[in-house]
C-alpha positions in Angstrom: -19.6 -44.0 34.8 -19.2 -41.1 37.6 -21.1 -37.8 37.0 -19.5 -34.8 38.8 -20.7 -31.2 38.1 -22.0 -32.6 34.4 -18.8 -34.3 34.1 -18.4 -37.6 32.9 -15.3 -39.8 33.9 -14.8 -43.3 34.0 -14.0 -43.6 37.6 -14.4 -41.4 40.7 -11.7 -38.9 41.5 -9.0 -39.9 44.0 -8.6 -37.9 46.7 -4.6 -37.3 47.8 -3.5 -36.4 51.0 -2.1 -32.7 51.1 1.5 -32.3 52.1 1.9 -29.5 53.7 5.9 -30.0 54.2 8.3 -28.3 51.1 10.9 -30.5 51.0 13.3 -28.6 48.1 15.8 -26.5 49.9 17.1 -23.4 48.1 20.2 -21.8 48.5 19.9 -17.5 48.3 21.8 -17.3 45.5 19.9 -19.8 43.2 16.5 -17.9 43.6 18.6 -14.5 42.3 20.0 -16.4 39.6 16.6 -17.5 38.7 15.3 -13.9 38.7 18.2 -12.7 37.0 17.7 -15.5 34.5 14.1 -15.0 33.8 14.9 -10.6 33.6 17.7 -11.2 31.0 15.6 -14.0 29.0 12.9 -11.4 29.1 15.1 -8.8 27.8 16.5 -11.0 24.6 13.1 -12.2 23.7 11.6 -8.4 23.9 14.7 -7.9 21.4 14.5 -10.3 19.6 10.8 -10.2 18.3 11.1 -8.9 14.7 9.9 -6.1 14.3 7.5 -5.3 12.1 9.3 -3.5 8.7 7.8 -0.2 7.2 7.0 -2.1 3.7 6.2 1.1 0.9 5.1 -0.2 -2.6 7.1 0.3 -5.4 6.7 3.5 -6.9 5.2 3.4 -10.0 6.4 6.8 -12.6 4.6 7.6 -15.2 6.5 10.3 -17.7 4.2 13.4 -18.4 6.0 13.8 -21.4 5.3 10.3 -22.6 1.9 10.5 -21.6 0.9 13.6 -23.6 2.8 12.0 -26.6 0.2 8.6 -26.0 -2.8 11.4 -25.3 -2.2 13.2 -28.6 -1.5 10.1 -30.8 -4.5 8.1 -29.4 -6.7 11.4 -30.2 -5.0 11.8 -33.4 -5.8 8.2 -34.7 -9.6 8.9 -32.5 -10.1 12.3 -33.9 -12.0 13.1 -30.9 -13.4 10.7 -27.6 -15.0 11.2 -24.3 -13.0 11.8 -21.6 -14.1 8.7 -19.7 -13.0 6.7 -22.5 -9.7 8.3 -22.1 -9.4 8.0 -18.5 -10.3 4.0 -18.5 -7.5 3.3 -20.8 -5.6 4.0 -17.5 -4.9 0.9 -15.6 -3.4 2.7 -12.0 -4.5 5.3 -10.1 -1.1 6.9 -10.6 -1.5 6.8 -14.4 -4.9 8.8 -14.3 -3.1 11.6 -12.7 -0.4 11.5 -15.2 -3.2 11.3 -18.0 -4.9 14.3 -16.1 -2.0 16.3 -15.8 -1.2 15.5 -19.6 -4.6 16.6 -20.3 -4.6 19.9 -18.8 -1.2 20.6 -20.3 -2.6 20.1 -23.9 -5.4 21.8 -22.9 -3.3 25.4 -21.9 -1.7 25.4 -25.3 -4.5 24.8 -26.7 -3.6 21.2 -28.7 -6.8 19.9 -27.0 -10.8 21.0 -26.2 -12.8 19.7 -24.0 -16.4 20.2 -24.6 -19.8 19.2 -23.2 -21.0 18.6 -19.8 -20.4 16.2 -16.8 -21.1 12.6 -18.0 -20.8 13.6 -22.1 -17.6 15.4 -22.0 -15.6 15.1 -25.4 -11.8 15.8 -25.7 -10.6 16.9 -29.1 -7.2 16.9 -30.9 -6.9 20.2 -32.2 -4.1 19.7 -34.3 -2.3 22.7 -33.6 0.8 21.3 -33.5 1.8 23.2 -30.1 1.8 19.9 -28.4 5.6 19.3 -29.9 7.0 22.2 -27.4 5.2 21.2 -24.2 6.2 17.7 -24.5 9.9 19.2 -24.1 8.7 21.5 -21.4 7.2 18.8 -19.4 9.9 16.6 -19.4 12.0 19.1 -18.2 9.6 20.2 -15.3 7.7 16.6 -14.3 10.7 14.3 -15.1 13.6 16.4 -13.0 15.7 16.5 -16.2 16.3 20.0 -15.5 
């Protein structure tokens, strides 16, 4: 075995004679073909890489209108449940803002009441029976029916 530098090899390097001679002759036009060549390939593969593709998830829509219809019934059959409990019956983050925005709708005509504080808030169906006419307000302004 031959040690060189920490290297191991089987044999000892051979040594070859350098040739200082080139021996390919060119004519002027191959070397600017070559250039050319290499420029143009350059050019097709810059092209060529794919892109990468804007990629926007499917847009999820969740009716107002339907969701204040779900709200009240769930709170009719509930009586009355905490508003966390309401919120985790959500299962995307685009259906708690629908179940928000349903929420605050019942609550300005007054079909729902939210009471106690922070952590122990309680939502209410009041049973006023207002909730009929918002449902066909909402779907007019949150669902572009009109």
């Amino acid at each position: 075995m031959y040690s060189r530098d920490g290297i191991m090899m089987s044999t000892p390097p051979e040594y070859i004679e350098k040739d200082s001679g080139y021996t390919y002759t060119h004519v002027n036009t191959e070397l600017l073909e070559a250039i050319l060549n290499l420029v143009g390939k350059e050019n097709l593969l810059i092209n060529s890489i794919n892109k990468r593709e804007t990629v926007y998830p499917s847009r999820v829509v969740y009716s107002i209108s339907e969701k204040i219809s779900e709200v009240v019934e769930l709170l009719k059959r509930s009586g009355e449940m905490s508003v966390k409990a309401l919120f985790q019956t959500s299962k995307s983050r685009t259906e708690v803002i629908a179940t928000f925005v349903a929420v605050l709708e019942l609550c300005k005509v007054g079909s729902v009441i939210i009471s106690g504080i922070e952590e122990d808030m309680m939502i209410e169906y009041t049973n006023s029976g207002q909730h009929a006419e918002i449902v066909d307000f909402t779907a007019e302004v949150y669902d572009g029916e009109a």
